[in-house]
C-alpha atoms as one frame of an Amber mdcrd trajectory, in Angstrom:
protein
  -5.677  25.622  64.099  -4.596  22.006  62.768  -1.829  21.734  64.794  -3.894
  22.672  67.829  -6.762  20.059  66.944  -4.220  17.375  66.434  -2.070  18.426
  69.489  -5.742  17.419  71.389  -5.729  14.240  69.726  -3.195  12.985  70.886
  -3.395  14.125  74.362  -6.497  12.320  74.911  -5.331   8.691  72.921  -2.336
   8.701  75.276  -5.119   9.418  78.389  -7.178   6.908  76.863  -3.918   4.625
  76.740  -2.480   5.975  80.210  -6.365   4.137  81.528  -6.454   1.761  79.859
  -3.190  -0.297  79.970  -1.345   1.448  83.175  -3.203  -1.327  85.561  -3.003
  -4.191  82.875  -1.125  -7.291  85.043  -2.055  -9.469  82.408   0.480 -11.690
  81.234   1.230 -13.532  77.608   2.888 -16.908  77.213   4.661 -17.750  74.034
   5.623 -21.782  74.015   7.853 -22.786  70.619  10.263 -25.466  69.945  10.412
 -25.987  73.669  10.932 -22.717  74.705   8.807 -20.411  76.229   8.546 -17.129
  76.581   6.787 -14.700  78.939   5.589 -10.828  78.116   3.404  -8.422  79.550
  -0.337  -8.442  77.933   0.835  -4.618  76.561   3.743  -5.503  74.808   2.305
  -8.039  72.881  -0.897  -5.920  71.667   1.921  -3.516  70.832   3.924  -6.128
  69.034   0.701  -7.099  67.468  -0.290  -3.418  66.456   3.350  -3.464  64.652
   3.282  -6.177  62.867  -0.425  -4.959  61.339   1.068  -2.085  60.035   4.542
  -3.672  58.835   2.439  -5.645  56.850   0.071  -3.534  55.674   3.112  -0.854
  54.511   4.802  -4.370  52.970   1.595  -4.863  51.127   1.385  -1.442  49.959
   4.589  -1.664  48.726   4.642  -4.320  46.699   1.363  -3.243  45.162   3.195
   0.546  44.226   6.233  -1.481  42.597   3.686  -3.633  40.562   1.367  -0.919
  39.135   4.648   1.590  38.418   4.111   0.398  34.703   0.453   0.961  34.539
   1.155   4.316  35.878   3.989   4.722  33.503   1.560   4.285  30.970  -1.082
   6.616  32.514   1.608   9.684  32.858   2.688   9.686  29.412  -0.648   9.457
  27.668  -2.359  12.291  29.955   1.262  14.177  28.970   0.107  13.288  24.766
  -2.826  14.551  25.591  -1.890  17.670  27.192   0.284  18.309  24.524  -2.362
  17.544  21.891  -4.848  20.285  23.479  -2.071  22.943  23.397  -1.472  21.663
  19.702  -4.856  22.561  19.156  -4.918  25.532  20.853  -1.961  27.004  19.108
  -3.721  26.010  15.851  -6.591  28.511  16.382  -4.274  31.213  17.799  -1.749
  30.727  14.460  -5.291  30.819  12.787  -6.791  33.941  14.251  -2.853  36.236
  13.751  -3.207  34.985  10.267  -0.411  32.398   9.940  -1.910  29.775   8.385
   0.833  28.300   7.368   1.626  27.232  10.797  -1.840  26.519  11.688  -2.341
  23.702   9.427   1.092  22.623  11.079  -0.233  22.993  14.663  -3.536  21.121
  13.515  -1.722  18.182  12.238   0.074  17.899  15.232  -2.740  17.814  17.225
  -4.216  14.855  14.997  -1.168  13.322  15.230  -1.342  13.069  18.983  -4.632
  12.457  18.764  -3.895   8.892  17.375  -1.362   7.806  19.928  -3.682   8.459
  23.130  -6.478   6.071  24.014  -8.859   8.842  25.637  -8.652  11.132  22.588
  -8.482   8.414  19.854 -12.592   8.126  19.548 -13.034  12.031  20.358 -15.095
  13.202  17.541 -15.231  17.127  18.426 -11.005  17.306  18.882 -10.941  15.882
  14.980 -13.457  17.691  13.175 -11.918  20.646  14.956  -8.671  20.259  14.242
  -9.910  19.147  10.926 -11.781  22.295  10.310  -8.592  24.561  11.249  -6.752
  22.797   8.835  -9.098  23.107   5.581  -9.628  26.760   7.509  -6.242  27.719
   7.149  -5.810  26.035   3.312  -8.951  28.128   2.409  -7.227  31.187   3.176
  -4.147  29.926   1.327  -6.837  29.291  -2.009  -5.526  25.613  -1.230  -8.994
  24.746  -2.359  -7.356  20.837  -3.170  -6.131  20.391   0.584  -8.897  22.310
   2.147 -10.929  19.614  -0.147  -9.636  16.789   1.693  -9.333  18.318   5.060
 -13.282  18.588   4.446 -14.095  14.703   3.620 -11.920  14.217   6.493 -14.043
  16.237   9.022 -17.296  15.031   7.565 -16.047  11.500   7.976 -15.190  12.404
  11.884 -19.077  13.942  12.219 -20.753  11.217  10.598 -22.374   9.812  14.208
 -22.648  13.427  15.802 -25.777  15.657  14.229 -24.105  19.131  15.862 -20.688
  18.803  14.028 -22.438  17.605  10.785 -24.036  21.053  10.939 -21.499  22.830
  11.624 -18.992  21.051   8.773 -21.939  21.622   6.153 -22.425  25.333   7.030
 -18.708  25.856   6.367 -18.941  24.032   3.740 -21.706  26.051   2.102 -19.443
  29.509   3.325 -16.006  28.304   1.489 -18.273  27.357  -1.910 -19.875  31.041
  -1.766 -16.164  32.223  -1.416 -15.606  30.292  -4.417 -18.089  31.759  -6.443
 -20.025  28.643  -6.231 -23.481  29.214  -5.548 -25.421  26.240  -6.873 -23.016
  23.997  -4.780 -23.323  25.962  -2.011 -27.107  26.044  -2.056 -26.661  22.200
  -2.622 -24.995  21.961   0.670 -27.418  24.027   2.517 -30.247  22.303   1.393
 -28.775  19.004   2.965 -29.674  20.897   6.700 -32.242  20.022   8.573 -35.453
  22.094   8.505 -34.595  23.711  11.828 -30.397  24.297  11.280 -31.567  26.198
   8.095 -33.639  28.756   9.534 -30.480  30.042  11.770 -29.193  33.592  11.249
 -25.939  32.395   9.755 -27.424  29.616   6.848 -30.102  32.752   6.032 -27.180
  34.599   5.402 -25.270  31.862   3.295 -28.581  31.934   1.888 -28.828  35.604
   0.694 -25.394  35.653  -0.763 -26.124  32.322  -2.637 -29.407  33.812  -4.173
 -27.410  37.242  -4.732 -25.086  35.383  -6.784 -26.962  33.665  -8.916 -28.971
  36.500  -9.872 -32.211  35.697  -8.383 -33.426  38.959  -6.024 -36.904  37.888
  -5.288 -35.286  34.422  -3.503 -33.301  37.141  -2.085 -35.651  39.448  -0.758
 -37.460  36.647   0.552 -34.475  35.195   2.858 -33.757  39.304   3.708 -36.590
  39.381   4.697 -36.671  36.431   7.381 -33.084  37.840   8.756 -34.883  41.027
   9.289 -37.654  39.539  11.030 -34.711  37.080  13.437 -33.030  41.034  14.139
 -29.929  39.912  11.970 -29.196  43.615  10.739 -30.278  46.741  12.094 -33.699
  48.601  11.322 -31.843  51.251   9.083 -29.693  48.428   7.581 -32.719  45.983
   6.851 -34.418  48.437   5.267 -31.816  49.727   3.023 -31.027  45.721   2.073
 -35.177  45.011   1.309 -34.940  48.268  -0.404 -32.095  47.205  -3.039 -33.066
  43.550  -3.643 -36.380  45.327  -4.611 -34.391  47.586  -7.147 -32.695  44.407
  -8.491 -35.528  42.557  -9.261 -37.634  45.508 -10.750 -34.603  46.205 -13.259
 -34.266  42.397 -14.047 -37.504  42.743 -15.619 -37.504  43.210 -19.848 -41.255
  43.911 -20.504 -44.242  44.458 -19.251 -45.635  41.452 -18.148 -42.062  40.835
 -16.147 -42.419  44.058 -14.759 -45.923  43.456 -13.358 -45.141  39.914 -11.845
 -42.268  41.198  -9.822 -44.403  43.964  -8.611 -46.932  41.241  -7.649 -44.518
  38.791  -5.810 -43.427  41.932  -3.820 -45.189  41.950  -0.172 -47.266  45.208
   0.509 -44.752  46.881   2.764 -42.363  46.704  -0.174 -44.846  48.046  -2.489
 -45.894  51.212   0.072 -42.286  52.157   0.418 -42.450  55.424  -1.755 -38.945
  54.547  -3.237 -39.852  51.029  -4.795 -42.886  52.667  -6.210 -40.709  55.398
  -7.692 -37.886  52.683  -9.292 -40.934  50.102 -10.210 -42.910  53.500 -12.342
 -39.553  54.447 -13.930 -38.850  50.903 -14.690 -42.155  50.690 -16.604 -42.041
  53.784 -18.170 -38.641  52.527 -20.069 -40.346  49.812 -21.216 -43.249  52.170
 -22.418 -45.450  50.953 -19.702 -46.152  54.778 -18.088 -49.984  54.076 -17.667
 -49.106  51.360 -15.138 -46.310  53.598 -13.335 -48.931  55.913 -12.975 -51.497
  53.761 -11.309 -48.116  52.807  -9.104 -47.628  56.536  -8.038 -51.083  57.298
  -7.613 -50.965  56.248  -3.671 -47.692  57.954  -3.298 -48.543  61.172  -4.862
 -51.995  61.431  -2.577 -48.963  62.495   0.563 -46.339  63.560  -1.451 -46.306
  66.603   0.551 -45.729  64.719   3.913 -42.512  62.411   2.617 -39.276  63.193
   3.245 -37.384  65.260   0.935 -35.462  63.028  -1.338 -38.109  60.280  -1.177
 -40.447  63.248  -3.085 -37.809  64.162  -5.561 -38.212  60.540  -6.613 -41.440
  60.497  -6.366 -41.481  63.714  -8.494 -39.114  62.750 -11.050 -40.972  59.198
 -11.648 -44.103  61.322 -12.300 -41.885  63.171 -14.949 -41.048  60.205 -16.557
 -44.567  58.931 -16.350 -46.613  61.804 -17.543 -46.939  60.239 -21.313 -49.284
  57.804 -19.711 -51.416  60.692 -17.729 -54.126  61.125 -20.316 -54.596  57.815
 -20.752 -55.651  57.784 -17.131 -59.356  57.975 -16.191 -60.862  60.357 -14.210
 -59.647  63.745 -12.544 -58.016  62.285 -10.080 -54.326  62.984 -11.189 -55.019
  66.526 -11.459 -56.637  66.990  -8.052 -52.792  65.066  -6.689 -50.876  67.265
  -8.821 -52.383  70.650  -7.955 -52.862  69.762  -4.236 -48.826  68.341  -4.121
 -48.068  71.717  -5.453 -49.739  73.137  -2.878 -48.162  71.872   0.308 -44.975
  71.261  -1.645 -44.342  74.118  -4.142 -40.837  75.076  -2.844 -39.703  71.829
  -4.010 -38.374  72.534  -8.059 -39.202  68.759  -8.969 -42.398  68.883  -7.823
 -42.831  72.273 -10.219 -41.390  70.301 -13.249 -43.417  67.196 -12.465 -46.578
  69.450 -12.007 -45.754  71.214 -14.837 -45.369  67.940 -17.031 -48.743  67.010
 -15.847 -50.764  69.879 -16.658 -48.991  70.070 -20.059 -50.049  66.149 -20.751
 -53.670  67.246 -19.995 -53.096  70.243 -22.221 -53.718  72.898 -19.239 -51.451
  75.290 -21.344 -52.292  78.008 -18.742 -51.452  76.047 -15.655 -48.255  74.274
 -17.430 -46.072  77.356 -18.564 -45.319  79.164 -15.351 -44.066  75.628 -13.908
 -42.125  74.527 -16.903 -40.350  77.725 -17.103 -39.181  77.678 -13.433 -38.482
  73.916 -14.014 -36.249  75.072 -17.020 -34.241  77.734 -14.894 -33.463  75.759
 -11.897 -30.091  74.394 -11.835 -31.355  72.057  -8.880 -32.754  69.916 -10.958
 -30.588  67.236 -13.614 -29.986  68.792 -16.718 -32.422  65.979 -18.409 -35.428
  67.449 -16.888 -34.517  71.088 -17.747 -34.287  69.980 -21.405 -37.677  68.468
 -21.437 -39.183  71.364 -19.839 -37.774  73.299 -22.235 -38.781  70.733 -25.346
 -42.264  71.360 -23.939 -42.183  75.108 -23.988 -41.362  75.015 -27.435 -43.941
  72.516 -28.589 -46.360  74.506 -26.845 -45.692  78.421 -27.787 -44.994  76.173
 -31.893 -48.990  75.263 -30.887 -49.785  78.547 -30.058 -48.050  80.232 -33.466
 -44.829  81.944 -31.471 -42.324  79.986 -33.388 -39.615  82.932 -31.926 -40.459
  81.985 -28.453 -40.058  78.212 -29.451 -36.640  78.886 -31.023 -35.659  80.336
 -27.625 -36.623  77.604 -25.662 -34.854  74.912 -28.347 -31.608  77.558 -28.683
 -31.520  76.676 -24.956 -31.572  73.401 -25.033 -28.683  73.012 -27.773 -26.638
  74.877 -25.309 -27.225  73.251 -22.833 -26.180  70.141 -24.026 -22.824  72.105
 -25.293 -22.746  72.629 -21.716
């Protein structure tokens, strides 16, 4: 299709020619050193047209031949440069198959070539990458003294630039918590500005910091904003809430410990049946079981309707609680206790916790057919058999049947031979 378009062209500038200068009779004289000389009015416009263009290719040229340097020049720093991008590239490939080594190799060369051309010499984001692949690379070699000063280097290079300053300090903050830093790497997080710190990734550098150091509320806290930004899954969030609020329940030593962290917990972590359940225990080791009952109370008014291992908790929190039940005002407990065994009698923790209750009351009657199938079940642990079994025999010693409360102790001595 070109051809044919040019082909036309040309037909109609040699028509256009063929009209215009085929009935030309005009004549041009030429008069020099005495001489003249005579040609037809075409020749000379086409000795005219020629010399244009000899002198226009003569100018052209001349101005190729002077500007072969500059071009020189041009061809081998666009060829540096070329070579420093694949530099760099092979740098994060050596990086990502784990030679390191040869990364921090590959990311020198780069810099290297970096210096020698023009258009790359002010480039912030190729230095504090190739930079960052180096100290990178030295991290994973525990070269903590080169990835050190690979690190001043990069910060140096993202001084004017606010997006690579964020990015150097969050690494930063990551290679400390490898370190087993913590308070440094908090340090370094805490130089971010308001709105890089509430990002997924310096929430989690966050967490792990505040993991470290031992402090699960500060923990639970930043869980629970990466929950809220969809960082982990529901399942996963949950199960990560539920164990910082483990930690910080068994951090406590006393009482009054005990009820501030239950206070700084949010109401969501305090309805979750399972916090309850760790928080009564808790307090009932550090002969608090008044409190873990007011803790279960809520819990135990549904027992019947949470899930299976969630009651056994609930259950065996209860067992741990009961000293505290007749402390507790009111008939509440027993109304929860004989309603739970109710809807949930099939379950042999809720027997032994019922049974533990009604004993505490001293509901003799009610207590001894739950105890006794608490005693017998090997479902439950063998720690909640045996107390079952202590409180049979304290009850039938009450009652005057000191053969029946020989049993019961004869039981539990084997048990533990067991």
């Amino acid at each position: 299709m070109r051809a044919l378009i040019w082909l036309l062209l040309i037909g109609i500038a040699a028509t256009v020619a063929a009209t215009l200068l085929g009935g030309n009779d005009g004549l041009v004289s030429v008069f020099y050193a005495g001489q003249r000389v005579d040609v037809s009015l075409n020749l000379a416009l086409v000795l005219l047209l020629a010399a244009v263009l000899l002198l226009y290719v003569g100018l052209r040229t001349v101005s190729a031949l002077l500007a072969l340097p500059e071009h020189a020049l041009a061809w081998r720093n666009l060829k540096r440069e070329r070579a420093a991008g694949a530099a760099l590239r092979q740098a994060l490939a050596e990086f990502f198959a784990a030679r390191y080594a040869r990364a921090q190799r590959a990311a020198q060369i780069a810099l290297d070539l970096q210096d020698d051309v023009p258009e790359l010499r002010g480039n912030a984001t190729f230095a504090v990458q190739a930079h960052l692949l180096a100290a990178s690379s030295a991290h994973r070699l525990q070269d903590r003294a080169g990835r050190d000063q690979r690190l001043v280097a990069a910060q140096a290079a993202a001084k004017d630039d606010a997006l690579l300053r964020d990015g150097v300090q969050l690494m930063q903050a990551e290679w400390r918590l490898d370190d087993r830093d913590a308070t440094r790497a908090l340090a370094a997080l805490a130089e971010l500005p308001p709105g890089v710190a509430r990002r997924t990734q310096a929430l989690r550098l966050r967490l792990q910091a505040s993991r470290q150091q031992g402090r699960p509320l500060e923990a639970l806290q930043t869980a629970r904003l990466l929950a809220k930004h969809q960082a982990f899954s529901a399942v996963g969030a949950q199960a990560l809430l539920r164990s910082l609020a483990f930690e910080a329940l068994d951090g406590a030593f006393d009482g009054e410990q005990l009820r501030a962290v239950w206070a700084q917990l949010e109401a969501t972590d305090r309805r979750d049946g399972w916090v309850a359940a760790r928080a009564a225990r808790r307090a009932a080791r550090l002969g608090e079981m008044v409190l873990g009952c007011e803790w279960l109370a809520p819990h135990w008014d549904h027992l019947a309707d949470a899930e299976p291992d969630m009651r056994r908790e609930l259950a065996l929190a209860l067992i741990d609680c009961a000293g505290g039940l007749p402390v507790v005002s009111g008939t509440g407990w027993l109304a929860r206790v004989e309603t739970a065994l109710a809807r949930a009698g099939a379950d042999d923790t809720v027997v032994a916790a019922a049974g533990m209750a009604f004993a505490q009351r001293q509901l003799w009657g009610k207590a001894r057919r739950p105890l006794e199938r608490a005693a017998k079940s090997q479902a439950l642990p063998s720690p909640v058999r045996q107390r079952a079994l202590r409180t049979l025999a304290a009850m039938a010693r009450a009652a005057g049947d000191e053969a029946s409360a020989l049993m019961h102790e004869q039981a539990i001595a084997h048990m533990g031979e067991d």
